[in-house]
C-alpha positions as CSV (number, residue, x, y, z in Angstrom):
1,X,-19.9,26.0,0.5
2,X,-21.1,23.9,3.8
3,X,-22.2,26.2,7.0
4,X,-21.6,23.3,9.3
5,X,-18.7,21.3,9.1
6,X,-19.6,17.6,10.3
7,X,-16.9,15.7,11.9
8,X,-17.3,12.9,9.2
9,X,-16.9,15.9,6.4
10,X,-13.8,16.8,8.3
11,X,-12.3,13.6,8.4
12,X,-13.2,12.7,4.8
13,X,-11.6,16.0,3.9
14,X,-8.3,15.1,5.8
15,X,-8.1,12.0,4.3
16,X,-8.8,13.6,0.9
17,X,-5.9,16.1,1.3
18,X,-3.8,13.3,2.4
19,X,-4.4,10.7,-0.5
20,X,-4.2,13.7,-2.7
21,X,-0.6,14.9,-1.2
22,X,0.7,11.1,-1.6
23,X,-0.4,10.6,-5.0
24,X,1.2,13.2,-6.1
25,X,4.2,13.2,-3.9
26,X,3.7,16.6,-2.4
27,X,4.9,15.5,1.0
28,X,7.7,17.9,1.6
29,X,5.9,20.9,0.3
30,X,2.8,20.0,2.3
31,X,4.9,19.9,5.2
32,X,6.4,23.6,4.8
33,X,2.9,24.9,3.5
34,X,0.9,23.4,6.2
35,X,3.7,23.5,9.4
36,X,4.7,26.9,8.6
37,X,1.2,28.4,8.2
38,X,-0.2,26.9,11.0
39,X,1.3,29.2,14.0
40,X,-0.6,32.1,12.3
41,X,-4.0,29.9,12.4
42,X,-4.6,29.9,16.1
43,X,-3.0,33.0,16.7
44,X,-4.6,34.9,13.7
45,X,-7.4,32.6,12.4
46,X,-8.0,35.2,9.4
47,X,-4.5,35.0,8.3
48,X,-3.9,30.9,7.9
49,X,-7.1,31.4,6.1
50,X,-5.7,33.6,3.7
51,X,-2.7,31.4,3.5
52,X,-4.2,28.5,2.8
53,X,-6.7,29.4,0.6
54,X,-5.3,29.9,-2.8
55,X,-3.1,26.3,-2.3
56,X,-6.5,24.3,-1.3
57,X,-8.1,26.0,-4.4
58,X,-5.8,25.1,-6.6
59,X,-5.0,21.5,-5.4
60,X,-8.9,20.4,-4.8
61,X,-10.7,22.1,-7.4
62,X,-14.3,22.3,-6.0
63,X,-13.7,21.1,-2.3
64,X,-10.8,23.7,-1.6
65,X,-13.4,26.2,-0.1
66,X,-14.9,23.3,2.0
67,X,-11.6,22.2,2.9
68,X,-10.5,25.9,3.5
69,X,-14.0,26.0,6.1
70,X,-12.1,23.0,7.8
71,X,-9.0,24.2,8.3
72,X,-10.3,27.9,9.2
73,X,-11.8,25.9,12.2
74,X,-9.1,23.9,14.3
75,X,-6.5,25.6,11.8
76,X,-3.4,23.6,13.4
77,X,-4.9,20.5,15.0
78,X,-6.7,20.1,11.7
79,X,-3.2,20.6,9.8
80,X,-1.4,18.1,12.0
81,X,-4.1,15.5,11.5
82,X,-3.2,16.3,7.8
83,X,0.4,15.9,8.4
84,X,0.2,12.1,10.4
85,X,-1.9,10.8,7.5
86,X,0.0,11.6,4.6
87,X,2.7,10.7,7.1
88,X,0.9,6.8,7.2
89,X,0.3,6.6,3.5
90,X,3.8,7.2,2.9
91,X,4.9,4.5,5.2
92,X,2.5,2.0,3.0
93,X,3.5,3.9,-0.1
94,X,7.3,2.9,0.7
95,X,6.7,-0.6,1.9
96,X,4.5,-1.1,-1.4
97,X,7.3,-0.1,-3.4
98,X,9.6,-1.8,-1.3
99,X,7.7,-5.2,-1.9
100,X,7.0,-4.4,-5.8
101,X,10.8,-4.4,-6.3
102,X,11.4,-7.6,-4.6
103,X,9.0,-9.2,-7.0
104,X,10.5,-8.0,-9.7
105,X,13.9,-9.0,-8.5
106,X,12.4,-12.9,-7.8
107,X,10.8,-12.4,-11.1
108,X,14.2,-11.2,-12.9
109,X,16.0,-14.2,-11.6
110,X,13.3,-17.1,-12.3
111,X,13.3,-15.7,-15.9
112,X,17.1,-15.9,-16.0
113,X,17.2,-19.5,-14.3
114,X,14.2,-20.6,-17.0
115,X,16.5,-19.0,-19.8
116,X,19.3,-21.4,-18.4
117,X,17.3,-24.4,-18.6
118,X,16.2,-24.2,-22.5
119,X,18.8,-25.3,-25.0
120,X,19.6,-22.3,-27.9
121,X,16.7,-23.0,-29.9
122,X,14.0,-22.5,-27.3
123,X,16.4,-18.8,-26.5
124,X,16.5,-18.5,-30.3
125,X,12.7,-18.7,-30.7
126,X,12.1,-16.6,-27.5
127,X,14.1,-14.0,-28.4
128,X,12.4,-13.8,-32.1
129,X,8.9,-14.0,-29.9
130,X,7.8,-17.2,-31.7
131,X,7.4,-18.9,-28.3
Protein backbone atom coordinates (compact mmCIF):
# COMPACT_ATOMS: atom_id res chain seq x y z
CA UNK A 1 0.00 0.00 0.00
CA UNK A 2 1.41 3.70 -0.72
CA UNK A 3 1.60 6.19 2.55
CA UNK A 4 1.60 9.21 0.25
CA UNK A 5 -0.62 9.55 -2.45
CA UNK A 6 1.19 11.72 -5.29
CA UNK A 7 -1.05 13.79 -7.33
CA UNK A 8 0.34 11.94 -10.51
CA UNK A 9 -0.58 8.41 -8.63
CA UNK A 10 -4.00 9.98 -8.21
CA UNK A 11 -4.57 10.89 -11.51
CA UNK A 12 -3.15 7.77 -13.05
CA UNK A 13 -5.54 5.97 -10.70
CA UNK A 14 -8.60 8.02 -11.98
CA UNK A 15 -7.81 7.46 -15.23
CA UNK A 16 -7.31 3.76 -14.51
CA UNK A 17 -10.84 3.39 -12.91
CA UNK A 18 -12.19 5.21 -15.78
CA UNK A 19 -10.64 3.16 -18.72
CA UNK A 20 -11.48 0.21 -16.67
CA UNK A 21 -15.32 1.29 -16.14
CA UNK A 22 -15.58 2.00 -20.15
CA UNK A 23 -14.09 -1.15 -21.15
CA UNK A 24 -16.18 -2.96 -19.53
CA UNK A 25 -19.27 -0.81 -19.77
CA UNK A 26 -19.88 -0.30 -16.10
CA UNK A 27 -20.94 3.28 -16.57
CA UNK A 28 -24.38 3.20 -15.00
CA UNK A 29 -23.34 1.10 -12.06
CA UNK A 30 -20.27 3.26 -11.47
CA UNK A 31 -22.48 6.15 -11.47
CA UNK A 32 -24.95 4.70 -8.60
CA UNK A 33 -21.83 3.11 -6.74
CA UNK A 34 -19.75 6.17 -6.86
CA UNK A 35 -22.62 9.20 -6.72
CA UNK A 36 -24.50 7.44 -4.06
CA UNK A 37 -21.53 6.73 -1.81
CA UNK A 38 -20.03 9.83 -2.03
CA UNK A 39 -22.29 12.07 0.45
CA UNK A 40 -21.14 9.67 3.23
CA UNK A 41 -17.32 10.34 2.17
CA UNK A 42 -16.98 13.96 3.31
CA UNK A 43 -19.42 13.62 5.85
CA UNK A 44 -18.19 10.28 7.33
CA UNK A 45 -14.80 9.61 5.63
CA UNK A 46 -14.69 6.01 7.42
CA UNK A 47 -17.86 5.00 5.99
CA UNK A 48 -17.29 5.74 1.89
CA UNK A 49 -14.26 3.91 2.79
CA UNK A 50 -15.95 0.99 3.88
CA UNK A 51 -18.22 1.32 0.94
CA UNK A 52 -15.97 1.52 -1.51
CA UNK A 53 -13.62 -0.89 -0.55
CA UNK A 54 -14.81 -4.25 -1.38
CA UNK A 55 -15.94 -2.86 -5.25
CA UNK A 56 -12.23 -1.34 -5.79
CA UNK A 57 -10.95 -4.71 -4.64
CA UNK A 58 -12.77 -6.64 -6.66
CA UNK A 59 -12.67 -4.51 -9.86
CA UNK A 60 -8.64 -3.66 -9.70
CA UNK A 61 -7.18 -6.58 -8.24
CA UNK A 62 -3.83 -5.22 -6.69
CA UNK A 63 -4.39 -1.35 -6.94
CA UNK A 64 -7.94 -1.45 -5.27
CA UNK A 65 -6.25 -0.69 -1.84
CA UNK A 66 -4.15 2.15 -3.51
CA UNK A 67 -7.12 3.30 -5.19
CA UNK A 68 -9.30 2.88 -1.94
CA UNK A 69 -6.13 5.39 -0.22
CA UNK A 70 -7.30 7.79 -3.09
CA UNK A 71 -10.59 7.99 -2.74
CA UNK A 72 -10.48 7.81 1.27
CA UNK A 73 -8.69 11.28 0.69
CA UNK A 74 -10.92 13.81 -1.45
CA UNK A 75 -13.68 10.94 -1.28
CA UNK A 76 -16.24 13.05 -3.52
CA UNK A 77 -14.11 15.35 -5.54
CA UNK A 78 -11.99 12.30 -6.29
CA UNK A 79 -15.29 10.33 -7.26
CA UNK A 80 -16.52 13.18 -9.50
CA UNK A 81 -13.16 13.43 -11.31
CA UNK A 82 -13.97 9.63 -11.81
CA UNK A 83 -17.40 10.25 -13.02
CA UNK A 84 -16.31 13.26 -15.90
CA UNK A 85 -13.70 10.78 -17.28
CA UNK A 86 -15.48 7.77 -17.86
CA UNK A 87 -18.07 10.41 -18.87
CA UNK A 88 -15.29 11.62 -21.91
CA UNK A 89 -14.38 8.13 -22.83
CA UNK A 90 -17.86 7.33 -23.43
CA UNK A 91 -18.34 10.31 -25.66
CA UNK A 92 -15.16 8.88 -27.87
CA UNK A 93 -16.38 5.30 -27.18
CA UNK A 94 -19.81 6.33 -28.99
CA UNK A 95 -18.38 8.51 -31.73
CA UNK A 96 -15.82 5.48 -32.44
CA UNK A 97 -18.71 3.26 -32.81
CA UNK A 98 -20.57 5.67 -34.48
CA UNK A 99 -17.76 6.04 -37.23
CA UNK A 100 -17.02 2.13 -37.32
CA UNK A 101 -20.66 1.63 -38.52
CA UNK A 102 -20.41 4.07 -41.24
CA UNK A 103 -17.52 2.26 -42.60
CA UNK A 104 -19.09 -0.69 -42.68
CA UNK A 105 -22.13 0.77 -44.21
CA UNK A 106 -19.69 2.47 -47.24
CA UNK A 107 -18.00 -0.81 -47.19
CA UNK A 108 -21.46 -2.94 -47.49
CA UNK A 109 -22.50 -0.81 -50.39
CA UNK A 110 -19.08 -0.71 -52.50
CA UNK A 111 -19.16 -4.59 -52.21
CA UNK A 112 -22.76 -4.68 -53.44
CA UNK A 113 -21.95 -1.99 -56.38
CA UNK A 114 -18.57 -4.29 -57.22
CA UNK A 115 -21.01 -7.39 -57.17
CA UNK A 116 -23.17 -5.43 -59.76
CA UNK A 117 -20.42 -4.83 -62.02
CA UNK A 118 -19.09 -8.66 -62.55
CA UNK A 119 -21.04 -10.76 -64.93
CA UNK A 120 -22.47 -14.37 -63.20
CA UNK A 121 -19.33 -16.06 -63.52
CA UNK A 122 -17.02 -13.75 -61.56
CA UNK A 123 -20.41 -13.97 -58.65
CA UNK A 124 -20.26 -17.66 -59.42
CA UNK A 125 -16.53 -18.02 -58.60
CA UNK A 126 -16.79 -15.50 -55.67
CA UNK A 127 -19.41 -17.12 -54.06
CA UNK A 128 -17.54 -20.69 -54.39
CA UNK A 129 -14.24 -18.52 -52.97
CA UNK A 130 -12.18 -19.33 -56.02
CA UNK A 131 -11.60 -15.64 -56.65
Amino acid sequence: MIDEMTPEREAFLIEEAAQYIVSHDLEDFAQIALEGTAPFGDIVGELGFMMSYPLAVTFFNRSGADFVNMLGFNYKLNAEKILDRVEELKKVKELRRKIMKEQQKMLKERRKRMRQQEGWWDRLLSSLGLV
